[in-house]
ZAKOLRO-300204 format. One line per 8 residues: their letters; for each residue y, z, x of N, C-alpha, C, O. Coordinates in Angstrom, 2 decimals, padded with zeros to 5 digits, always signed. Each point is the difference from the previous one (the first is absolute). Example, Ala and Ser with C-alpha at 12.3 -4.5 7.8 and 13.67 -1.06 7.14 Angstrom:
2
as) -005.69 +007.80 +013.19 +001.19 +000.00 -000.89 +001.20 +000.00 +000.90 -000.02 +000.66 +001.04 | +001.07 -001.38 -001.39 +001.19 +000.06 +000.82 +001.09 +000.73 -000.77 +001.11 +000.17 +000.51
***
This chain:
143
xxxxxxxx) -001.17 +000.00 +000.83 +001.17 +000.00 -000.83 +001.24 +000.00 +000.88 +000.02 +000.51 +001.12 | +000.98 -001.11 -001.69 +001.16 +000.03 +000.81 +001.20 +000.93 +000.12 +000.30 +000.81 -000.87 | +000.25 -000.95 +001.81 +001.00 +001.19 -000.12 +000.57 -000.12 -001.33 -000.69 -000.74 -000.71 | +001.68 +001.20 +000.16 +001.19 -000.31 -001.17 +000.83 -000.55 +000.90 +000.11 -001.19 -000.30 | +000.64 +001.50 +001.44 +000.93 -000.88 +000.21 -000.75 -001.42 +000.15 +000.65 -000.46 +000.94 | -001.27 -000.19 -001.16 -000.46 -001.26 +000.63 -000.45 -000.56 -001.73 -000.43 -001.16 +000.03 | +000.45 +001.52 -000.86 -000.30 -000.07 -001.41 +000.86 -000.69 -000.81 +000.91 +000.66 -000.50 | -000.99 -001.91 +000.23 +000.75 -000.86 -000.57 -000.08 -000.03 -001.45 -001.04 +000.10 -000.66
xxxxxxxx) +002.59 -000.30 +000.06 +000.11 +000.18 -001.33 +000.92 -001.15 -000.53 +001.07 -000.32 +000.51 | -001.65 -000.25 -001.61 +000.62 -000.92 -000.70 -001.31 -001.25 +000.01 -001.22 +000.02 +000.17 | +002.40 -001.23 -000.50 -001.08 -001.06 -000.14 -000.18 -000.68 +000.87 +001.03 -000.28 +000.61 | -002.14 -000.26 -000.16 +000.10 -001.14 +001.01 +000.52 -001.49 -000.45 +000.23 -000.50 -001.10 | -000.16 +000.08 +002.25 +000.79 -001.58 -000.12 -000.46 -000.69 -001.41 +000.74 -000.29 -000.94 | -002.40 +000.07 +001.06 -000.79 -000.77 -001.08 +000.15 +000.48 -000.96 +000.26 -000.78 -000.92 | -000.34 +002.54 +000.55 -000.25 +000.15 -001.34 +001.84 +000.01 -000.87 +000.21 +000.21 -001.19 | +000.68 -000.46 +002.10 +001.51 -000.30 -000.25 +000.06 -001.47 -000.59 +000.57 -000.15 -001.08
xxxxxxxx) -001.13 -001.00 +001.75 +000.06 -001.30 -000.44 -000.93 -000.35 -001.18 +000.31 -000.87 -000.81 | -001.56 +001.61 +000.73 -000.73 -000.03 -001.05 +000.86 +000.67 -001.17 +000.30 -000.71 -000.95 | +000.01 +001.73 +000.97 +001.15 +000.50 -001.30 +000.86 -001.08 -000.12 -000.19 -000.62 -001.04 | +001.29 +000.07 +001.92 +000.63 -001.04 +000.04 -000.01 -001.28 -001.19 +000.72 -000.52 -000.85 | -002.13 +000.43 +001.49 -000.38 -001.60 -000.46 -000.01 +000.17 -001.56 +000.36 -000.85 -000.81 | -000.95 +002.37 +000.47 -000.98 -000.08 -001.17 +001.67 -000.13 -001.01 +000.33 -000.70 -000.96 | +000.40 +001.80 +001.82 +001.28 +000.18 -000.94 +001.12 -001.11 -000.26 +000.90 +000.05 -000.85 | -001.22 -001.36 +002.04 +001.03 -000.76 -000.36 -000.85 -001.16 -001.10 +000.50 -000.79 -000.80
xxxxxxxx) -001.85 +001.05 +001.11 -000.44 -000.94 -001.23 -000.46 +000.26 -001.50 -000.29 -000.72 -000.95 | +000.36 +002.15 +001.21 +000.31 +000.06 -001.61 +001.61 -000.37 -000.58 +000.21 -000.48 -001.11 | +000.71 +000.76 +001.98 +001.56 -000.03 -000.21 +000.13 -001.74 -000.31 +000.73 -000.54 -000.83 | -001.39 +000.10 +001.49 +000.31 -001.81 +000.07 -000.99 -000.14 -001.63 +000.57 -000.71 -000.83 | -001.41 +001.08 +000.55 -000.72 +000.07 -001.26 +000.87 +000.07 -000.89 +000.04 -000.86 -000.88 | +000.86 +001.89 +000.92 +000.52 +000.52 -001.60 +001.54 -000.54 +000.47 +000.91 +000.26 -000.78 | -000.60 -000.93 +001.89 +000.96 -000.82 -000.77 -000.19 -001.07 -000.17 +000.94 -000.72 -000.34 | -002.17 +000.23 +000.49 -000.84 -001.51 -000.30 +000.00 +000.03 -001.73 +000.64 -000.77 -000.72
xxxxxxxx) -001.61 +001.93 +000.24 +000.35 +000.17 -001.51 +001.32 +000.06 -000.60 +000.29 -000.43 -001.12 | +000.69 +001.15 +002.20 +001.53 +000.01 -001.44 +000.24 -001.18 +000.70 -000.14 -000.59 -001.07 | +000.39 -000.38 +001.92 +000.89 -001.41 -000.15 -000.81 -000.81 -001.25 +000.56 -000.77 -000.79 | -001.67 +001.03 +000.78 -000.87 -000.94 -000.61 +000.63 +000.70 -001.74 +000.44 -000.86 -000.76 | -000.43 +002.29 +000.26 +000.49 +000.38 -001.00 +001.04 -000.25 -000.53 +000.38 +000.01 -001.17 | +000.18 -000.29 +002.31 +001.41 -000.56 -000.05 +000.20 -001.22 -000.20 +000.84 -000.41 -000.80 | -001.42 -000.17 +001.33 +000.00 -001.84 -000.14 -000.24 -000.22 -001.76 +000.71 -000.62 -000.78 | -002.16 +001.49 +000.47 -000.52 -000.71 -001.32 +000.99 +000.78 -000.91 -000.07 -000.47 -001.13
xxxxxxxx) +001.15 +001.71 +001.24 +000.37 +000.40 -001.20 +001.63 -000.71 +000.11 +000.91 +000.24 -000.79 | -000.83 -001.21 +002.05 +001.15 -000.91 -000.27 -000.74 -001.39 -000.85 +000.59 -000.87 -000.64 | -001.71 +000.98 +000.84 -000.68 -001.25 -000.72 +000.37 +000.30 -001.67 +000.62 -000.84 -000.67 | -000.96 +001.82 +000.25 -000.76 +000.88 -001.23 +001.58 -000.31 -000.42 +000.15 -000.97 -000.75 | +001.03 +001.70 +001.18 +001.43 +000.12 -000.68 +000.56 -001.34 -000.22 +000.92 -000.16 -000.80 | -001.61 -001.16 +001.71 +001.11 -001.38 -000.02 -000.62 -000.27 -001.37 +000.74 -000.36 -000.91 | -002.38 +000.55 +000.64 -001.04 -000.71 -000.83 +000.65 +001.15 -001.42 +000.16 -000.70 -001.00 | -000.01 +001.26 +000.89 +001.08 +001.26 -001.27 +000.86 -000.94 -000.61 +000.04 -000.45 -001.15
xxxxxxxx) +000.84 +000.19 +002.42 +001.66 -000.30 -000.12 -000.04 -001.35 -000.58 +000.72 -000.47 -000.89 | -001.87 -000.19 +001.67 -000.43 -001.91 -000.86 -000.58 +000.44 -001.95 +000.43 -000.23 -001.13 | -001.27 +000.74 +001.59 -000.42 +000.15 -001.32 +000.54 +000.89 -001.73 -000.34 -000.02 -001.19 | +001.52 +000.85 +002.24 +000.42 +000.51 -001.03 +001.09 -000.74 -000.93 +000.35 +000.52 -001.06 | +000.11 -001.59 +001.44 +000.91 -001.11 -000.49 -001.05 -001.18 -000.60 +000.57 -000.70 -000.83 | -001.45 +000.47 +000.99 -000.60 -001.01 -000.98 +000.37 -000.07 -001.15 +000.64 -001.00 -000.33 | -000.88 +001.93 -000.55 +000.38 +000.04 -001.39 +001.51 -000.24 -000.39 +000.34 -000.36 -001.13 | +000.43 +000.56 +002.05 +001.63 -000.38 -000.37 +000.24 -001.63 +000.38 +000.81 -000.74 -000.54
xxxxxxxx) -001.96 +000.33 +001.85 +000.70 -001.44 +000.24 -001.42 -000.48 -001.01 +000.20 -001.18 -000.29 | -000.85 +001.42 -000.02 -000.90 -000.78 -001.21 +001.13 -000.49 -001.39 +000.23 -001.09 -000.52 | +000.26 +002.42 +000.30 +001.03 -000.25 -001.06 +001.32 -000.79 +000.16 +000.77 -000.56 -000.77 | -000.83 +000.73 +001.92 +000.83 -001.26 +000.54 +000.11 -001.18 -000.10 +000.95 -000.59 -000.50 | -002.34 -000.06 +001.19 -000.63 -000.93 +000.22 -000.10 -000.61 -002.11 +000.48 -001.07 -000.37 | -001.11 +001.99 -000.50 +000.27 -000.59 -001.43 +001.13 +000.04 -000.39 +000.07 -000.30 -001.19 | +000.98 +000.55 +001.71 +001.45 -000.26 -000.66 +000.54 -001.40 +000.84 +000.85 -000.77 -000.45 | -001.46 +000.63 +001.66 +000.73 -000.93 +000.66 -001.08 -001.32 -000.58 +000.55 -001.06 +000.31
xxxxxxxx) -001.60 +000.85 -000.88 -001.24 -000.60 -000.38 +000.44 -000.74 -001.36 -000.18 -001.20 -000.19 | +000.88 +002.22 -000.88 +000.12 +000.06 -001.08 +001.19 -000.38 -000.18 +000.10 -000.44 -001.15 | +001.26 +000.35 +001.95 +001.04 -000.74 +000.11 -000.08 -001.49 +000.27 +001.01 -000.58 -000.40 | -001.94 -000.24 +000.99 -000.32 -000.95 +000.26 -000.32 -001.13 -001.59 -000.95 -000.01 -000.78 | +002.12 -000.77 +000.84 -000.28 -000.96 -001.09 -001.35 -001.12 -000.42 -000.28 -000.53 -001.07 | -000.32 +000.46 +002.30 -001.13 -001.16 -000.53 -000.62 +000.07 +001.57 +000.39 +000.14 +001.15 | -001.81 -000.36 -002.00 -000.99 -000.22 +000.99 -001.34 -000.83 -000.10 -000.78 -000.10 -000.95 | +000.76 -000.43 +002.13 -001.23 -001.05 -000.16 -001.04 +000.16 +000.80 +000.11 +000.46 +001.13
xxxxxxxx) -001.32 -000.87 -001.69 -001.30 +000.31 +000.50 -000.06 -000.30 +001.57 +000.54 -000.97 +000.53 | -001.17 +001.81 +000.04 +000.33 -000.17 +001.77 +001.41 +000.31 +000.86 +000.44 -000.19 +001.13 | -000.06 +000.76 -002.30 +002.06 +000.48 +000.57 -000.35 +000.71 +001.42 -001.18 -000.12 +000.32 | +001.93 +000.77 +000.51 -000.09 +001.15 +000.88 +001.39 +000.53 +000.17 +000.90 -000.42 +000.73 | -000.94 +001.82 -001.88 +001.72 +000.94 +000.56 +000.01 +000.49 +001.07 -000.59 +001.08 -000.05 | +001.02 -001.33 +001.15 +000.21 +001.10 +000.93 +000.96 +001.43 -000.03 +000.57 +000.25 -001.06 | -000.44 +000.44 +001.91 +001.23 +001.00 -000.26 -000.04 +001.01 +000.77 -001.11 +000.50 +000.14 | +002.24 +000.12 +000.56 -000.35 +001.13 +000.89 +001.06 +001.25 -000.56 +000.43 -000.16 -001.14
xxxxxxxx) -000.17 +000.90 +001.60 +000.46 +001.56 -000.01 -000.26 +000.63 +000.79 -000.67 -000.29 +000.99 | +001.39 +001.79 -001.42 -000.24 +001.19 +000.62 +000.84 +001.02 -000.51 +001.21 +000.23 -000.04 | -002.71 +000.53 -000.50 +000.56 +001.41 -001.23 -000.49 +001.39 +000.67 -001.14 +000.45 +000.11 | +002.10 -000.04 +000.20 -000.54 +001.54 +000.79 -000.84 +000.01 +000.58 -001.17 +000.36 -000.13 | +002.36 -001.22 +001.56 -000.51 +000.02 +001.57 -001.01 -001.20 -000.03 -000.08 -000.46 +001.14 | -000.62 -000.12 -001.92 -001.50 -000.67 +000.28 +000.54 -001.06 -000.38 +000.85 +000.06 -000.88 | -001.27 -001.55 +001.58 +000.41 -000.97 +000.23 -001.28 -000.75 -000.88 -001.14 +000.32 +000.34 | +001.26 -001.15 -001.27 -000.99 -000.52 -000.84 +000.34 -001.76 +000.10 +001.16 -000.39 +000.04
xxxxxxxx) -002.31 -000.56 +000.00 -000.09 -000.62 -000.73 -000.79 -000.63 -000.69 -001.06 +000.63 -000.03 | +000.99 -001.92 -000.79 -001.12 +000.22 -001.03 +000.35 -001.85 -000.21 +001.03 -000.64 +000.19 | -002.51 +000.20 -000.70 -000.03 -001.23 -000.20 -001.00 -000.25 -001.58 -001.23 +000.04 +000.07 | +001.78 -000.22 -001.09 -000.43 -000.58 -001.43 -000.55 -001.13 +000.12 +000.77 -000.76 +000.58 | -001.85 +000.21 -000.88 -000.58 -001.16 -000.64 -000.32 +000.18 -001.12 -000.56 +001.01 -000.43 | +001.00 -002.26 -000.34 -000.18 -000.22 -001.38 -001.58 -000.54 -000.31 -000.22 -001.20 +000.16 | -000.71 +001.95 -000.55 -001.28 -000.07 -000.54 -000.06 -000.86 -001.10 -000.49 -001.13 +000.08 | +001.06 +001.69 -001.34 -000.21 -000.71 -001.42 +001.12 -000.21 -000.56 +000.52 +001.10 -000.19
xxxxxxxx) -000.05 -001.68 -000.06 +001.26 -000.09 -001.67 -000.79 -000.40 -001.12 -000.69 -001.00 -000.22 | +000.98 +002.14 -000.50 -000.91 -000.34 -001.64 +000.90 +000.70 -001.09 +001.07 +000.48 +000.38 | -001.39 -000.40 -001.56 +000.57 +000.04 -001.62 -000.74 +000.94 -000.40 -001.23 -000.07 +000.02 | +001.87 +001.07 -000.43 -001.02 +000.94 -000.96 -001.27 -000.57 -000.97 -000.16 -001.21 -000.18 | -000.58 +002.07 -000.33 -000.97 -000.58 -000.71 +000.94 -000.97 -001.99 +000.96 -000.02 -000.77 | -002.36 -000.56 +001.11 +000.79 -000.81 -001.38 +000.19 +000.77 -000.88 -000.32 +001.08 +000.51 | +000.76 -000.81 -001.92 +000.18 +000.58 -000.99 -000.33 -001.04 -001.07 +000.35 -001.17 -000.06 | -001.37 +002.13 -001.03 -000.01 -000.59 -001.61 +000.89 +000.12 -000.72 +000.07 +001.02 -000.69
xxxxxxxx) +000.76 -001.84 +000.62 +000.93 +000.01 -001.53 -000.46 +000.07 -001.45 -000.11 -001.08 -000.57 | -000.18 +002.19 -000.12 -001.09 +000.18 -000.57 +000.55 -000.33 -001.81 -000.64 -000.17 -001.03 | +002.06 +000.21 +001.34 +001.36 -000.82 -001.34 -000.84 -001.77 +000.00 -000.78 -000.47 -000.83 | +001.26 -000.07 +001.94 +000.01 -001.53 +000.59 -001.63 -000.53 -000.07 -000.34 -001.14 -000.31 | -000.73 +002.48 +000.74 -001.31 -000.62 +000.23 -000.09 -000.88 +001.33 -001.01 -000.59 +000.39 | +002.38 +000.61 +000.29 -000.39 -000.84 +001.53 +000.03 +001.00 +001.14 +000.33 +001.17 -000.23 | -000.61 -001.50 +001.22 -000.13 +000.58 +001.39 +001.31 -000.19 +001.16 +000.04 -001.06 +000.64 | +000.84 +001.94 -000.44 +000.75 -000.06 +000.27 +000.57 +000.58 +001.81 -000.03 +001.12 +000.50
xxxxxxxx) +000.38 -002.09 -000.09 -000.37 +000.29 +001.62 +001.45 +000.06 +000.56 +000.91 -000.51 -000.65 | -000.70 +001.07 +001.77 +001.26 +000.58 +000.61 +000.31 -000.87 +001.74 -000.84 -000.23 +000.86 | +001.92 +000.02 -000.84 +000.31 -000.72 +001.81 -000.30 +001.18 +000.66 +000.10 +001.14 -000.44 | -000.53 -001.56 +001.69 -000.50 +000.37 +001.30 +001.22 +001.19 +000.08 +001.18 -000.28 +000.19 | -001.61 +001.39 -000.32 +001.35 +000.91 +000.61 -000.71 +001.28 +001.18 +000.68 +000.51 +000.88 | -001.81 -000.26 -001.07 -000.51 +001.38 +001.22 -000.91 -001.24 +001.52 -000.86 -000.83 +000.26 | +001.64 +001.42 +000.08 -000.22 -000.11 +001.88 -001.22 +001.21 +000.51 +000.12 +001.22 -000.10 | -001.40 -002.07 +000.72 -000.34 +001.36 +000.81 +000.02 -000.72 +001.37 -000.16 -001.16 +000.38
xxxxxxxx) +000.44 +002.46 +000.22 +000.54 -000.38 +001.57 -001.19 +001.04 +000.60 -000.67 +000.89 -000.53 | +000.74 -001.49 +002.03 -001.13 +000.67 +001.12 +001.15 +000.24 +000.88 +000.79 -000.88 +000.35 | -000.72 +002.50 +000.10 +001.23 +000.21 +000.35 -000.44 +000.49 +001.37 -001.07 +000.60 +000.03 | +001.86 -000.80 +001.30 -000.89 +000.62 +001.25 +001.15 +000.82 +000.28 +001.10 -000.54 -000.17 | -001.13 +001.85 +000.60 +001.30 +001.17 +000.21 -000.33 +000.27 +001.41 -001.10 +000.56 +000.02 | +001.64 -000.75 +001.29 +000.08 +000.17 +001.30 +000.76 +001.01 +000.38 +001.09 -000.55 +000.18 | -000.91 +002.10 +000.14 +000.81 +001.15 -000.21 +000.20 +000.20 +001.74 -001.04 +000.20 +000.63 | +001.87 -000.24 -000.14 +000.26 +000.40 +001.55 -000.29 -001.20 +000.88 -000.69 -000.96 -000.34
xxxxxxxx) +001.31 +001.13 +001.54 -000.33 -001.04 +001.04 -000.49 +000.68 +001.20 -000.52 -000.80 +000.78 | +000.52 +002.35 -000.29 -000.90 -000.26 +001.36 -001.14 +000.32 -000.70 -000.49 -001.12 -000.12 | -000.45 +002.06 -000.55 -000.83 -000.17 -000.64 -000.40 -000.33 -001.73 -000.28 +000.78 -000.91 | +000.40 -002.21 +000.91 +000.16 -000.58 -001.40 -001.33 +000.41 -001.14 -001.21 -000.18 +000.12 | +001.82 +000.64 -000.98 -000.97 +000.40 -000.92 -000.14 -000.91 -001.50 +000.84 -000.04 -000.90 | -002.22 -000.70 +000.92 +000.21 -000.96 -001.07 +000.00 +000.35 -001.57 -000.12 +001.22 +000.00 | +000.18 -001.52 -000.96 -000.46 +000.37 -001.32 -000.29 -001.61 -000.87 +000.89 -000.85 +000.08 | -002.05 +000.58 -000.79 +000.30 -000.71 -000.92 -000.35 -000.11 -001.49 -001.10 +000.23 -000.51
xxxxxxx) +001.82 -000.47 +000.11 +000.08 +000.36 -001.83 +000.60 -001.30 -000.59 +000.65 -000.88 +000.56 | -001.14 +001.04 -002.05 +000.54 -001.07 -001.11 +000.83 +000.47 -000.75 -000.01 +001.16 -000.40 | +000.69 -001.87 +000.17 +001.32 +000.53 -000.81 -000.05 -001.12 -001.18 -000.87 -000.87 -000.01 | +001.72 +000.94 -000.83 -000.07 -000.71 -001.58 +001.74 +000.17 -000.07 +000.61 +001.07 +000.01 | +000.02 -002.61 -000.09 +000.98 -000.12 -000.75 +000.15 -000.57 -000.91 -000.99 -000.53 -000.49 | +002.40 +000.35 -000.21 +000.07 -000.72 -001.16 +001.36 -000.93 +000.21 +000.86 +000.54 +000.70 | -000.60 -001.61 -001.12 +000.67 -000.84 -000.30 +001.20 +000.15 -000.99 +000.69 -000.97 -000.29
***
């Protein structure tokens, strides 16, 4: 056994770099997880901020649809905006132009039919430009 004065205390070199290593790679770990938490809950808030305006530029999109005087089979409206912050645009094709159903005139005994007045359109809604988010829906106007 050795004297005490000759009795060394603390850690040696190795078991210092082994703590080291272990401690800087858990540290590089958990800020590997928050950039990454971070990244997807800037993803999560842009994908909010797009989607929470659909329903106002939808209603949009049928007022600006429904102002339109005449349309013909194979038309294409284009149109762009931007309603709280989100940059939209959107492209209409005209699907069908048709006439309500016929009606019996049941005074007259004849069958009585109406001009072409409801539009259905195939509408494509494009919401943002660095990550563009699509939507597509039919819409129904009238003449």
């Amino acid at each position: 056994m050795k004297p005490l004065a000759y009795r060394n205390f603390g850690f040696t070199l190795l078991e210092v770099l082994v703590a080291a290593v272990i401690l800087f790679s858990s540290v590089m770990a958990i800020t590997l997880v928050y950039r990454s938490s971070l990244i997807s809950a800037d993803k999560a808030t842009v994908k909010v901020q797009q989607t929470a305006v659909v329903p106002s530029i939808i209603e949009k999109i049928k007022v600006e649809l429904n102002d339109k005087s005449s349309f013909n089979q194979g038309d294409k409206i284009e149109g762009l905006g931007q309603q709280l912050g989100v940059n939209y645009r959107y492209v209409a094709e005209v699907i069908e132009v048709s006439a309500p159903a016929d009606k019996f005139d049941y005074t007259t005994g004849k069958i009585e039919s109406f001009p072409k007045k409801f539009v259905l359109l195939k509408v494509t809604l494009t919401l943002g430009a660095k990550a563009p988010l699509d939507y597509i829906y039919h819409e129904v106007a009238w003449l």
